[in-house]
C-alpha positions in Angstrom: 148.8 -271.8 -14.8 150.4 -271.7 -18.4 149.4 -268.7 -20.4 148.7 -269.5 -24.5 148.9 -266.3 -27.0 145.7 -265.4 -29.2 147.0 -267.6 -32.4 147.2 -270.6 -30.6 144.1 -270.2 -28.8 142.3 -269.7 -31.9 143.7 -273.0 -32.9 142.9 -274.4 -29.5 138.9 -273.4 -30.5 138.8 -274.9 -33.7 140.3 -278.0 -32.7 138.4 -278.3 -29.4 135.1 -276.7 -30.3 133.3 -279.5 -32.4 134.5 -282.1 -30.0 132.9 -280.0 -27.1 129.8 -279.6 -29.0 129.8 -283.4 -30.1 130.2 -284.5 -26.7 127.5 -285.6 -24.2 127.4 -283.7 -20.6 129.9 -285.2 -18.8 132.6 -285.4 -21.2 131.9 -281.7 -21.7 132.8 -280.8 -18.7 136.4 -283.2 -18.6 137.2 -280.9 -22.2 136.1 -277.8 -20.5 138.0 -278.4 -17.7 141.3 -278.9 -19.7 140.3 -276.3 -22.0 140.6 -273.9 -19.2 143.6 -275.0 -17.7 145.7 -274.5 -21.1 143.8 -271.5 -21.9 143.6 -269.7 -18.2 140.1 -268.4 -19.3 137.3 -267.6 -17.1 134.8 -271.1 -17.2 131.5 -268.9 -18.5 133.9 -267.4 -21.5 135.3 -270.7 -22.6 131.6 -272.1 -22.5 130.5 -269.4 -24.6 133.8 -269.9 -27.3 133.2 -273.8 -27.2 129.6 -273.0 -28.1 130.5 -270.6 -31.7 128.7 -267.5 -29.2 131.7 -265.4 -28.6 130.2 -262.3 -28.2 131.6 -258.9 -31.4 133.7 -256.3 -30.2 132.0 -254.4 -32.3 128.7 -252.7 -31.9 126.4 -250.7 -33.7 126.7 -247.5 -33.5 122.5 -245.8 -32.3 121.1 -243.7 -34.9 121.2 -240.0 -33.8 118.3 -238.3 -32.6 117.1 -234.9 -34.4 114.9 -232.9 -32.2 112.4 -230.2 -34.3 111.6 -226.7 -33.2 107.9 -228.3 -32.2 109.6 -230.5 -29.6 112.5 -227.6 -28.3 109.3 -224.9 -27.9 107.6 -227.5 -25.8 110.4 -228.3 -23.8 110.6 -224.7 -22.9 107.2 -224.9 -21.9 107.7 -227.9 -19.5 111.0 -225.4 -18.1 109.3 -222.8 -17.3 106.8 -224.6 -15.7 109.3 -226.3 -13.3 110.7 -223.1 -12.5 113.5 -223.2 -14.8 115.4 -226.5 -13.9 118.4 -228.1 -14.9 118.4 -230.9 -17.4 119.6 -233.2 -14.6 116.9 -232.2 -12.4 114.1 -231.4 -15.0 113.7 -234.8 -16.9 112.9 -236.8 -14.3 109.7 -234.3 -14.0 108.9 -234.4 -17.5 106.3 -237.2 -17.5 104.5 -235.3 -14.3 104.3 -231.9 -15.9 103.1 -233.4 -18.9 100.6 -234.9 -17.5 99.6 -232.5 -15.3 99.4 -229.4 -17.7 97.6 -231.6 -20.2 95.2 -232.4 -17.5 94.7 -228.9 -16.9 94.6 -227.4 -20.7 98.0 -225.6 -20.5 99.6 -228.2 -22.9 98.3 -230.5 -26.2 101.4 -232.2 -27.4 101.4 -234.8 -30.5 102.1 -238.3 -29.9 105.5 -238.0 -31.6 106.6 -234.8 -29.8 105.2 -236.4 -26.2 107.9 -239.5 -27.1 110.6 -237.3 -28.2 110.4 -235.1 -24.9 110.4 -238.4 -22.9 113.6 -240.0 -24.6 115.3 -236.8 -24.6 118.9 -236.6 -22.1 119.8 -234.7 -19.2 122.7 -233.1 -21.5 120.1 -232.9 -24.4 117.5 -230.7 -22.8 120.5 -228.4 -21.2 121.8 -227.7 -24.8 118.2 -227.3 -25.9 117.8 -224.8 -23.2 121.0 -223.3 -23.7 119.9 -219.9 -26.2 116.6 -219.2 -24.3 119.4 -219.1 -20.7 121.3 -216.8 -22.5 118.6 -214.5 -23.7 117.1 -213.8 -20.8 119.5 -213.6 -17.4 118.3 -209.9 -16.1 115.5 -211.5 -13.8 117.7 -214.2 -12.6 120.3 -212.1 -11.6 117.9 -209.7 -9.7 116.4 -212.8 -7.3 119.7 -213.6 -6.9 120.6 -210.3 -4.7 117.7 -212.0 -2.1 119.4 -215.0 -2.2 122.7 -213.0 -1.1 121.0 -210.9 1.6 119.3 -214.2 3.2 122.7 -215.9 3.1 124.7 -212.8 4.8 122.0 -212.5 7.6 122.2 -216.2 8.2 126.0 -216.1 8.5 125.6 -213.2 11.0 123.4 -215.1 12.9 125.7 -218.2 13.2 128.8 -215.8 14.2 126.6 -214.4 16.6 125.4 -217.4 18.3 129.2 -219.0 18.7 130.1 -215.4 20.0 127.0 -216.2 23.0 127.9 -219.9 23.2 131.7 -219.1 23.7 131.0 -216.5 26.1 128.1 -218.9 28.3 131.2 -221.0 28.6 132.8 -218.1 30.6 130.0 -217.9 32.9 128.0 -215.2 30.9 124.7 -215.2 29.9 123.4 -213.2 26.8 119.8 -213.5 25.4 119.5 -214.1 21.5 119.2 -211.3 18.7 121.6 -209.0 17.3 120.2 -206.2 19.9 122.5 -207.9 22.1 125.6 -207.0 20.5 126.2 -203.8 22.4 125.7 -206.1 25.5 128.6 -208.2 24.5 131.0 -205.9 23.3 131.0 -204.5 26.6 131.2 -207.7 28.5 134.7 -208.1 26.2 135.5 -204.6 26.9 135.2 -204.3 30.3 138.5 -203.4 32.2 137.7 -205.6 34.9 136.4 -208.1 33.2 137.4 -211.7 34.4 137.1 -213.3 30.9 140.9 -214.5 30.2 143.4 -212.5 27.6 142.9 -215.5 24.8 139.5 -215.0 25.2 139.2 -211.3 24.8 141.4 -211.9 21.4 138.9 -214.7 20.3 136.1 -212.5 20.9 137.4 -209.6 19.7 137.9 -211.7 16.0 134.6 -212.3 16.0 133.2 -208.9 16.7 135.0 -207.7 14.1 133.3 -210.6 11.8 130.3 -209.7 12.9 130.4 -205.9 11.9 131.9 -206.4 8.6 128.7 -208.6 8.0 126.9 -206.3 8.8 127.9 -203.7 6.5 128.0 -206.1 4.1 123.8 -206.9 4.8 123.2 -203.3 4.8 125.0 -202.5 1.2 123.3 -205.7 -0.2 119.9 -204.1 1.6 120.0 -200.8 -0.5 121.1 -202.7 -3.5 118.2 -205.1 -3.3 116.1 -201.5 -2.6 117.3 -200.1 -5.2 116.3 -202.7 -7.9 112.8 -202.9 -6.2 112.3 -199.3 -7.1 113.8 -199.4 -10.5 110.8 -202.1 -11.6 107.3 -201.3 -12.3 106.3 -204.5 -11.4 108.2 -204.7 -8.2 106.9 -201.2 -7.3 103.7 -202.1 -7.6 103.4 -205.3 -5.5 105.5 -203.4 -2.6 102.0 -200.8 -2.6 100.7 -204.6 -0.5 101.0 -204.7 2.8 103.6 -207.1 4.1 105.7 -207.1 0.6 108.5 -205.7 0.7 111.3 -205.2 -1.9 112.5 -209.0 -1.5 109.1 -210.6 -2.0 108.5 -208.2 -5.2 111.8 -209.1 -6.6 111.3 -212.5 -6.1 108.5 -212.6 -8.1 109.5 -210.8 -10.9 112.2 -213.3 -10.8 111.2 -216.9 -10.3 107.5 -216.6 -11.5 106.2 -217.2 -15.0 103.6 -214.7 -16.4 100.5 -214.6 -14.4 98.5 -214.9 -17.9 99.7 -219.1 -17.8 97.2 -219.1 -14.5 94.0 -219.1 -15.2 93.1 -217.8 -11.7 94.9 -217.1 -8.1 94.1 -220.4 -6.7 96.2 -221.9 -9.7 99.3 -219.5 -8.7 98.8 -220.4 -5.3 98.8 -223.9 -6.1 102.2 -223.8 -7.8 103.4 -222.0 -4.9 102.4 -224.8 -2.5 100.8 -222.8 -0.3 97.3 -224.9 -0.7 96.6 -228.0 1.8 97.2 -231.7 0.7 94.2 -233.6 -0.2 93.3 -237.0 1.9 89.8 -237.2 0.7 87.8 -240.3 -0.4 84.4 -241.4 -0.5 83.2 -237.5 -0.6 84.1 -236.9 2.6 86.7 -234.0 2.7 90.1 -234.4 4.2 92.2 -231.9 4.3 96.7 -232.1 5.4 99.5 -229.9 6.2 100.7 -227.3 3.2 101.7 -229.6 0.1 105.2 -227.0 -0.2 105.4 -228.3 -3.7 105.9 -224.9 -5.3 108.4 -222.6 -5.5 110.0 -222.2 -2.1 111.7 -218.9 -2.3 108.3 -216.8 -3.1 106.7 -218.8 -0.4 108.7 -218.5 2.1 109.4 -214.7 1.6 105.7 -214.3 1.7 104.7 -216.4 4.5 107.6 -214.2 6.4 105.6 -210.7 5.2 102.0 -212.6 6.3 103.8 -212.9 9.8 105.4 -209.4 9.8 101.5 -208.2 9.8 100.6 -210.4 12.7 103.1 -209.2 15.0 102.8 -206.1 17.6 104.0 -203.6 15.1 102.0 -204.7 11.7 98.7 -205.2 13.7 99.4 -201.2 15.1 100.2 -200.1 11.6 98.0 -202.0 9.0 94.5 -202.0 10.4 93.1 -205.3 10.5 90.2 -206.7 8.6 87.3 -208.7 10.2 88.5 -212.1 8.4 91.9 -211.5 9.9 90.3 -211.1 13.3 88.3 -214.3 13.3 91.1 -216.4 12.3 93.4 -215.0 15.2 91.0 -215.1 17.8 90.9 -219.6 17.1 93.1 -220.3 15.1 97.1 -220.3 16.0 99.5 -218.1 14.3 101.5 -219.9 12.1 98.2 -221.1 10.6 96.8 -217.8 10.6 100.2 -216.6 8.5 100.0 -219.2 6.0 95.9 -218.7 4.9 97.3 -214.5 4.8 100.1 -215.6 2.4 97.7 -217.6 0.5 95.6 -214.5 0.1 98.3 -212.4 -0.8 99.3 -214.6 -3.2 95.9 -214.4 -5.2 96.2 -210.4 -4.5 99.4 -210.9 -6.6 97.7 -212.0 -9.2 94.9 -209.8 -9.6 97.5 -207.0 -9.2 99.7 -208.2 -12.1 96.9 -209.3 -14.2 95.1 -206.5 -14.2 98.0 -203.8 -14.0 96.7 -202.5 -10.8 98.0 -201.2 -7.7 97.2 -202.9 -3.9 93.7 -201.3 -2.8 92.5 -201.7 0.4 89.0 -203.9 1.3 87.3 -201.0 1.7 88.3 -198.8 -1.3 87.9 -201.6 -3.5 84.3 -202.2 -2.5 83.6 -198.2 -3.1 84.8 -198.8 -5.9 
């Protein structure tokens, strides 16, 4: 197919577009056809240039949008709320929490402020955002060291588990836990062991993994102890049975002030830790945990609820009558999720009202 250059296309246009135009159907598509050929244009685009609608290069530039201090103190409403999101993951969520917190009385936002927050950008709100990050890092940095710990103990565990699963390969059988490591040292160890030369050196590499993690897990331990102690607030929660330094740090961290709840059933509910409604026609109905909170507090505290259940938290921390009646029908996972849910609206009666843990009894002397 001959190519024609730009000047004598134009030419081609002017010459061929008002017979196109005059012509009836079927001689437009005999013009078209040749039209093409000379031209080696796509069919739609020589349609449109026949027809005078060749679409501008050039477009109009969009009128920049300038976002007040009204709509920046709201946004940082709606981030805190989310738990302190990116911009990528946050606007997405900004109708819901809008509605949600107007629902509840936490937010009255103008019309014009509501329709700047919802046409604002992923990279918008992160530049928006970017000051109040800066200003305040100290907390964040603080849940991080959890974060750490968790992620050590979890990489010990997977070390530990390929040492066992290499090992049950050789024809030896070790039961789970890091107890067990003594155990399997000595399996490698043993002079007359029948496990091949390769395979002491293998499982020698991976001992010696395993105890650098370890040391690792116990310097982050006494770091993450350390912090704990240095906080009031972290202090005072770990005066609670079942929280421990993690759980406090983690909600000095990742929660908002406890004055934005109006009670504990509210912070509850923004951890997730309250049951899914399925209810209609006024009959009550009743699902599995929603888990739309933040995970990290939840999780640490429905780990402390179940350090209370077992043998050594029911011989140290005396258990209440409530706690009793649940075990005795109900199974234990459940049981540990309704205690973390209590715990949680301990929390905020603690940090509301600046007070230590009491215990039932001493809080009905007094």
């Amino acid at each position: 197919m001959r190519k024609v250059s730009m000047a004598t296309r134009r030419e081609l246009v002017e010459a061929v577009g008002e017979r196109y135009r005059a012509a009836d159907r079927t001689s437009k598509g005999k013009v078209l056809d040749e039209f093409v050929a000379v031209t080696g244009l796509h069919r739609k685009h020589a349609m449109r240039i026949l027809r005078g609608k060749a679409p501008s290069r050039q477009t109009a530039r969009p009128e920049r949008r300038i976002y007040t201090e009204a709509v920046r103190t709201a946004l940082i409403l709606l981030w805190e709320a989310s738990d302190r999101l990116c911009g990528k993951r946050l606007r997405p969520l900004i109708p819901i929490l809008i509605e949600a917190m107007e629902g509840h009385g936490h937010l009255d936002l103008e019309p014009a402020i509501k329709a700047k927050l919802l046409q604002m950008s992923a990279a918008t709100i992160d530049r928006a955002l970017k000051t109040v990050r800066e200003s305040s890092p100290r907390l964040r940095r603080r849940g991080v060291a959890g974060s750490e710990l968790t992620r050590l103990v979890q990489q010990r565990t997977e070390l530990v588990n390929m040492l066992r699963a290499f090992l049950y390969e050789l024809g030896h059988v070790v039961p789970q836990g890091v107890n067990n490591l003594p155990r399997i040292a000595a399996i490698i160890t043993e002079s007359n062991s029948d496990l091949p030369e390769i395979a002491r050196i293998e499982c020698r590499d991976l001992l010696e993994q395993i105890e650098a993690m370890t040391v690792r897990i116990a310097t982050s331990d006494r770091r993450i102890k350390d912090l704990a102690g240095q906080a009031d607030m972290a202090r005072r929660l770990q005066t609670m049975p079942g929280v421990g330094p993690m759980p406090a740090l983690a909600v000095e961290a990742f929660a908002p002030p406890m004055e934005s709840f109006k009670c504990g059933r509210d912070f509850t509910a923004w951890l997730g830790l309250v049951p899914k409604q399925h209810s209609s026609g006024g009959k009550t109905r009743h699902g599995r945990v929603s888990k739309a909170g933040q995970s990290d507090i939840r999780q640490l505290l429905i780990m402390g609820a179940m350090s209370r259940l077992n043998w050594m938290g029911r011989k140290s921390i005396p258990e209440t009558p409530w706690l009793a009646r649940m075990l005795a029908r109900k199974p234990r996972m459940l049981v540990a999720i309704a205690l973390a849910n209590k715990m949680a609206r301990m929390i905020w009666a603690m940090l509301t009202k600046q007070e230590d843990y009491r215990t039932p009894a001493t809080a009905i002397a007094a």
